[in-house]
Structures are given as C-alpha cells and as structure tokens.
TORSE-328282 format. One line per field, with one value per residue (C-alpha): residue number from 1; residue in three letters; x, y, z. Coordinates in steps of 0.001 Angstrom, whole numbers, plus 524288, in hexadecimal, padded with zeros to 5 digits. Layout:
resi: [NUM|...]
resn: [ALA|...]
X: [X|...]
Y: [Y|...]
Z: [Z|...]
END
This chain:
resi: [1|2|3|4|5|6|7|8|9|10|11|12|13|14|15|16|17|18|19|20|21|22|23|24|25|26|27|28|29|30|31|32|33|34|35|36|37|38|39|40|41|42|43|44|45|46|47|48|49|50|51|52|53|54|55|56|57|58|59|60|61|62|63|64|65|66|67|68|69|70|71|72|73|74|75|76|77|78|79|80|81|82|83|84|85|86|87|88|89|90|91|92|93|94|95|96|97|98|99|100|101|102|103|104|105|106|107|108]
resn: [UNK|UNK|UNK|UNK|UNK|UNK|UNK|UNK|UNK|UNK|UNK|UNK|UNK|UNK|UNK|UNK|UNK|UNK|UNK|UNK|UNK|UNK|UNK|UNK|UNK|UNK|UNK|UNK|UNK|UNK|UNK|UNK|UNK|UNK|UNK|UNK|UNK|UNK|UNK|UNK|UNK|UNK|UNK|UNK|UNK|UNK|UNK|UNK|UNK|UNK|UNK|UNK|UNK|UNK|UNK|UNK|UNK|UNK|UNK|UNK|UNK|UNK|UNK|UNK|UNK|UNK|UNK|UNK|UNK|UNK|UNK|UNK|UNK|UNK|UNK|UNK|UNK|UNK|UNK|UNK|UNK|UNK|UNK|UNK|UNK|UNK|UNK|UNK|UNK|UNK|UNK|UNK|UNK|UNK|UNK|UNK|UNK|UNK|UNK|UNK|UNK|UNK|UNK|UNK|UNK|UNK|UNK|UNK]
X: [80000|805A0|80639|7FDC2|8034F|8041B|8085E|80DFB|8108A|81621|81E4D|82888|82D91|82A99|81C7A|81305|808AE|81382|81ABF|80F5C|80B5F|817EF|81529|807A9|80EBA|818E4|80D99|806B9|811B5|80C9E|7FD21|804D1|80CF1|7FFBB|7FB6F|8064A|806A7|8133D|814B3|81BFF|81FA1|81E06|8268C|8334B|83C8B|831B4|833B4|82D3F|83191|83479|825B1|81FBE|81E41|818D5|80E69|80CC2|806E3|80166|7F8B8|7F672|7FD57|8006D|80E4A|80F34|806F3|80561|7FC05|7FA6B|7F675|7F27D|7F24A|7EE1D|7F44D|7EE00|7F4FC|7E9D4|7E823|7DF99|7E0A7|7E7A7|7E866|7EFB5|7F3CD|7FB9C|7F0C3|7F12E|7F3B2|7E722|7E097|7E92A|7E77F|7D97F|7D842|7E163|7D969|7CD53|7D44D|7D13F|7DD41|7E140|7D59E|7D9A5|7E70B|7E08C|7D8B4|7E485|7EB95|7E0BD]
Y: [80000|80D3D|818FC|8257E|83002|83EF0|8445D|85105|8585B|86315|86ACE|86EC2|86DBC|87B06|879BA|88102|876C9|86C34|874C9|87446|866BC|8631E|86A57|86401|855BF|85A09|85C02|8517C|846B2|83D55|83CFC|83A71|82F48|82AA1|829AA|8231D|82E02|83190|83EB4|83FE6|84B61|84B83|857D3|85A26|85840|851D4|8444F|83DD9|845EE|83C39|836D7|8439C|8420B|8353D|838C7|84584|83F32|833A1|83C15|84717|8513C|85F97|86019|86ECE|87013|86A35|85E59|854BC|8454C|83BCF|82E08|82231|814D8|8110C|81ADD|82347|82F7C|834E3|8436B|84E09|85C5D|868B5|86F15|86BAA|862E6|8620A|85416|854B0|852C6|84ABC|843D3|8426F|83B79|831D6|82EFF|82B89|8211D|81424|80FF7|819AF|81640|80809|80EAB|8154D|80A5B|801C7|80C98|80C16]
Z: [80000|7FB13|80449|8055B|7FD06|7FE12|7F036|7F104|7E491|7E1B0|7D67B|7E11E|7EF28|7F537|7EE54|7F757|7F99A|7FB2B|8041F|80C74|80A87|80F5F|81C31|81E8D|81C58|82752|83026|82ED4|82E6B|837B0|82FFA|82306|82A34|830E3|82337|81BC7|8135E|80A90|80554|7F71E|7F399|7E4E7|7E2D4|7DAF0|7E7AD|7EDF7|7F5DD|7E9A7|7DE7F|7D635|7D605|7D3B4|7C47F|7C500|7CF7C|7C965|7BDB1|7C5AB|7CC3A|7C23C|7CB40|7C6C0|7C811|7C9D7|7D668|7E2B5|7E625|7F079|7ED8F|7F7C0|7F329|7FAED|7FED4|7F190|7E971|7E4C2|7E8A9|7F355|7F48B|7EB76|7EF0C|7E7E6|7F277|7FF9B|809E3|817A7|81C2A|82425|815A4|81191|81DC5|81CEC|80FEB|813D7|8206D|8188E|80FE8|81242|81426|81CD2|82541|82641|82A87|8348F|83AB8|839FA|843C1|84E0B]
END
C-alpha cells in the first residue's frame, strides 16, 4: 500500500504560496506524521525535482503557478487547491477516508 501524498508545485523556491505552505507543514509536523503523509516538493530545487515533469503532466498541472495535490494510499487524488492550505483542511479530508478511519479505530 502506497503512502498519502502532499504535491507541492511550484515554478520556484521562494514562490509566495509555497513559502507559506512550507510554514503551515512546520506547524503541523506531528498531524502529517499521525497521518503517514509525505510532502514532495515538486519544485526546481525541490526534494523531488526530478519528478516534477512527469507529475506535472500526470496530473495536468500548470507549471507556472502554485497548486497543492493530495492523493490517497490508492494513488488518486483527493483534494487539489491553487493556493497555499492550512493543514487543518488538508487534515480534514484525510480524516474522512476510509482508510484513514480504519487507521483510526485500529489506534483506539
């Protein structure tokens, strides 16, 4: 079973909405572990550079501007937003999946 995915694209490092979606994801560190949730940054100089074209076209992204994809343990995606997202949100959808559900029984 894959893991969840946050997608972060941008066209550049010290993009604005990156900039702060980088902030939110330092806050909220221990929700994203919770979650199994890995965080790619899909940005020249990012931490997964090298897969940005591919998932670029994969998933019909603008390269030029900024947008956020969640994808589930199944690989499809969940959630896709153009500007920087609190975690809360992101959060949120995650808690409603089914499989994060069974995750959450499982821990009680």
């Amino acid at each position: 079973m894959g893991k969840r995915l946050l997608l972060l694209f941008a066209p550049a490092m010290d993009d604005t909405e990156i900039v702060q979606q980088q902030e939110m994801i330092r806050q909220s560190q221990s929700g994203i572990e919770e979650r199994g949730l890995e965080v790619l940054e899909l940005v020249p100089g990012g931490n997964a550079a090298t897969l940005r074209e591919d998932l670029l076209r994969k998933f019909g992204v603008e390269a030029g501007s900024y947008t956020l994809l969640l994808l589930g343990k199944d690989g499809l995606e969940k959630y896709r937003s153009p500007k920087a997202t609190p975690l809360e949100e992101v959060f949120k959808i995650i808690d409603q999946m089914p499989m994060r559900r069974q995750e959450m029984r499982k821990q009680d």
